[in-house]
C-alpha positions, -999 to +999 in steps of 0.1 A: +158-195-203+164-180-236+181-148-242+150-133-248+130-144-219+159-136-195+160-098-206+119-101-202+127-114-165+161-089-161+137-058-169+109-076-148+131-074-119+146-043-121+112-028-125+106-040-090+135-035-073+129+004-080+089+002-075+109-014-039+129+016-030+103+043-041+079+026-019+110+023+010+113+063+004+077+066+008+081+051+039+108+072+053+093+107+043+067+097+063+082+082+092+099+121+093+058+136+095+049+110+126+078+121+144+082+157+139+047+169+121+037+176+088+047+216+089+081+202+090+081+187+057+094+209+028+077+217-003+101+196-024+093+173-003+058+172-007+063+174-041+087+146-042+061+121-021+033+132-047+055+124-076+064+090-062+033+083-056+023+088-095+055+067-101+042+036-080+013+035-105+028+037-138+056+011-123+023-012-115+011-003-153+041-009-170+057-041-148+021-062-153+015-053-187+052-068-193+043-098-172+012-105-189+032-106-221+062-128-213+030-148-198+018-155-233+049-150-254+076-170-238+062-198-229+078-201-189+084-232-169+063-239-140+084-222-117+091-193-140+054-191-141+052-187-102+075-163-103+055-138-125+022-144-110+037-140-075+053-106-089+016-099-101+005-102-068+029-083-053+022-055-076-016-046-065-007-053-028+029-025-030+004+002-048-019-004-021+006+006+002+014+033-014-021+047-013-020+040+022+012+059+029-010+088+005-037+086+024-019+086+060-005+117+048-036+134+035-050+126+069-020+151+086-035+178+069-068+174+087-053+176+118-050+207+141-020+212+150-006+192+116+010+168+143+005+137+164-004+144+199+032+141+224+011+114+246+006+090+215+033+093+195+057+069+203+027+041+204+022+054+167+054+049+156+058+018+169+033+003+149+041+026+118+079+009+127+060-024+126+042-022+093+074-011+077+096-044+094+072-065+078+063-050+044+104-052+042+104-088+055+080-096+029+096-088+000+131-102+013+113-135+019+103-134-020+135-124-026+156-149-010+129-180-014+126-177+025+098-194+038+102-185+075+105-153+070+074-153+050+056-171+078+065-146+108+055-114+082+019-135+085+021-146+119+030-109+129-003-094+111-021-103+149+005-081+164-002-047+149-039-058+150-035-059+186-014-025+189-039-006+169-069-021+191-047-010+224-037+023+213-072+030+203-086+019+236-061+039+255-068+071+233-105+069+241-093+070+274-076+097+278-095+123+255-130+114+260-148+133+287-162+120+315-199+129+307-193+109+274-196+072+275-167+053+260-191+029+244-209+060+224-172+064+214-164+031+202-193+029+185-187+062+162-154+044+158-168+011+145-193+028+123-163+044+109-148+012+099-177-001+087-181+026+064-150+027+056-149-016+048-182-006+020-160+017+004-130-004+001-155-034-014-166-008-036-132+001-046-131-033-052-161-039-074-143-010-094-111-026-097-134-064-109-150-038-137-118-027-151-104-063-156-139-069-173-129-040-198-096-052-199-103-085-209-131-074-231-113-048-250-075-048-241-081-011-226-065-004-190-085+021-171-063+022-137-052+053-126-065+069-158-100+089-160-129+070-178-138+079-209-171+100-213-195+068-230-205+090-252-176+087-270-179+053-273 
């Protein structure tokens, strides 16, 4: 590499590694909420997981706008080229988290008490434990340019597939009352998804229509508010 380059790929890096550990702290704040309950959490807490969540985006912002520039104005290898589009990648999919983690939170504050029932919430854990081995597996595999690791993260997407569809079944049986049939149940359930799976492809024909901008007219519209066209 030259000198240049390498500083584009040193600040590249260290971009990542903290977009890593504020997505890690993200993780354990909320680790604390399924275990204990959300009235447990400070307000400097809550402040401090908001804040982090503001800095996941601008990390996103900032780390593929510099990508996109070493892209065109340092010419990398094959391999260095790899490398940034994988980072790319990674980018969208550790902000998605993040909302995730957001949104998992948000939910707490629904809920009455603010606090996972006793009876489910070691199952809960379990699979919050899981998602967290594998998001971490993931990005060691990058990391160390370890295939097998990369292969049991995938191979191990089935597993908390399977503990979410068992939890759920065994919380429909014990809270749904015996004049209610499970099957009405499930069925509120699955039209939940559903509706939930339309708004995500929305979200996603969102995201599509700010690239088109982006591409159009060099403006980047994530995680800002759209301009009134009017002012256009």
């Amino acid at each position: 590499m030259s000198i240049k380059k390498d500083k584009k790929f040193e600040g590249i890096n260290k971009d990542f590694q903290k977009m890593k550990s504020i997505l890690y702290e993200q993780f354990e704040t909320l680790e604390n909420v399924i275990l204990t309950g959300l009235d447990t959490l400070s307000k400097k807490e809550r402040e401090s997981f908001s804040k982090n969540e503001a800095k996941l985006d601008q990390l996103e912002l900032k780390m593929s706008e510099n990508i996109i520039q070493t892209i065109g104005l340092q010419q990398p290898m094959a391999r260095e080229l790899r490398q940034l589009i994988s980072y790319l990648r990674m980018l969208g999919d550790m902000e998605r988290i993040g909302d995730q983690l957001n949104n998992i939170l948000h939910f707490f504050m629904d809920l009455t008490p603010k606090q996972l029932p006793e009876n489910q919430r070691e199952s809960i854990h379990n699979m919050y434990d899981m998602s967290l081995i594998m998001v971490k597996k993931a990005l060691d595999s990058f990391e160390n340019e370890d295939h097998e690791t990369a292969i049991w993260t995938i191979q191990n997407d089935e597993v908390v597939d399977d503990m979410q569809r068992k939890l759920i079944n065994r919380m429909l049986r014990k809270s749904t009352p015996p004049s209610v049939a499970i099957e009405d149940v499930t069925n509120i359930l699955n039209f939940g998804s559903i509706l939930s799976s339309i708004e995500r492809i929305a979200d996603n024909a969102t995201n599509i229509a700010e690239a088109s901008i982006y591409y159009q007219n060099g403006t980047d519209l994530r995680h800002k508010e759209l301009p009134d066209s009017s002012e256009e």
